[in-house]
C-alpha positions in Angstrom: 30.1 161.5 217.1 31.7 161.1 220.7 32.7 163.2 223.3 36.3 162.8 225.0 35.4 162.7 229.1 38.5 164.3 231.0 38.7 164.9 235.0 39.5 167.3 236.6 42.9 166.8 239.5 39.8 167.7 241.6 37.4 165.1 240.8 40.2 162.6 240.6 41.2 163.0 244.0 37.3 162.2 245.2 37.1 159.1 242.6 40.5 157.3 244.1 38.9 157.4 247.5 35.5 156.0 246.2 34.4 152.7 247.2 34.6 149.8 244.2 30.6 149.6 243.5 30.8 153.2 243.3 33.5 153.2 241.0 31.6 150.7 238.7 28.6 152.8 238.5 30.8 156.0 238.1 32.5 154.3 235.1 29.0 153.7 233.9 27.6 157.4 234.1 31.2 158.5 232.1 30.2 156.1 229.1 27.1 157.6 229.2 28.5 161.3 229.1 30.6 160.1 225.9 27.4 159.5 223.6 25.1 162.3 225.0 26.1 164.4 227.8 23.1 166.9 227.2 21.4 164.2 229.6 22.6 165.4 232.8 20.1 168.2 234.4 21.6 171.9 234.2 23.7 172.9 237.4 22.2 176.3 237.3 18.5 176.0 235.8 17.8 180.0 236.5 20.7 180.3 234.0 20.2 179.4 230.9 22.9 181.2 229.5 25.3 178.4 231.7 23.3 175.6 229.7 26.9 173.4 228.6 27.6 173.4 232.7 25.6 170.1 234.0 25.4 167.5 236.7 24.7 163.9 236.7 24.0 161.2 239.5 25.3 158.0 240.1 25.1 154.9 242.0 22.0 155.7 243.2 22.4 159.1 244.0 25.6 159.1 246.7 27.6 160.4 244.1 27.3 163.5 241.7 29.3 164.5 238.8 29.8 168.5 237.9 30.8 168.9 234.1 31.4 170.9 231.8 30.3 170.4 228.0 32.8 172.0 225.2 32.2 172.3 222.0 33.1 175.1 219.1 32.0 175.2 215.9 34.9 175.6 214.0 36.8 172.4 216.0 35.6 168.8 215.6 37.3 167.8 219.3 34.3 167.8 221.2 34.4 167.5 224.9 33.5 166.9 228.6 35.2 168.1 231.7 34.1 166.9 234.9 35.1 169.6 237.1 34.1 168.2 240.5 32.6 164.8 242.2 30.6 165.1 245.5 30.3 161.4 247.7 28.0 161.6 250.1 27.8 157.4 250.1 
């Protein structure tokens, strides 16, 4: 099963600006948060009680990714939010 992969107004105001090769590679890291976001390291490792909030690099590290993995037991619709995207390319 897949995960739906939604941004945030916040992220999406960081990807617009992004250059194209970063774009690519940031379309490439989403496909990969559809078929197992559990990848990404934890964005809070002394809190493992936060475990479904992660982060993920791209294109080569300039960029990062802050999401946020949803799932409920009683609801097939399982998803990902990126909350936030940091540049730094």
């Amino acid at each position: 099963m897949t995960y739906r992969v939604e941004e945030t107004d916040d992220a999406l105001g960081v990807l617009i600006a992004l250059p194209s090769d970063a774009v690519i590679s940031y379309l490439e890291m989403r496909a990969a948060l559809e078929l197992d976001p559990w990848t990404g390291d934890p964005y809070r490792p002394d809190n493992p009680k936060a475990d479904n909030s992660r982060v993920m690099a791209f294109a080569s590290g300039c960029g990062m990714a802050h999401y946020v993995i949803i799932e409920h037991l009683q609801d097939p619709d399982r998803r990902v939010v990126i909350a936030s995207v940091l540049w730094a390319g």
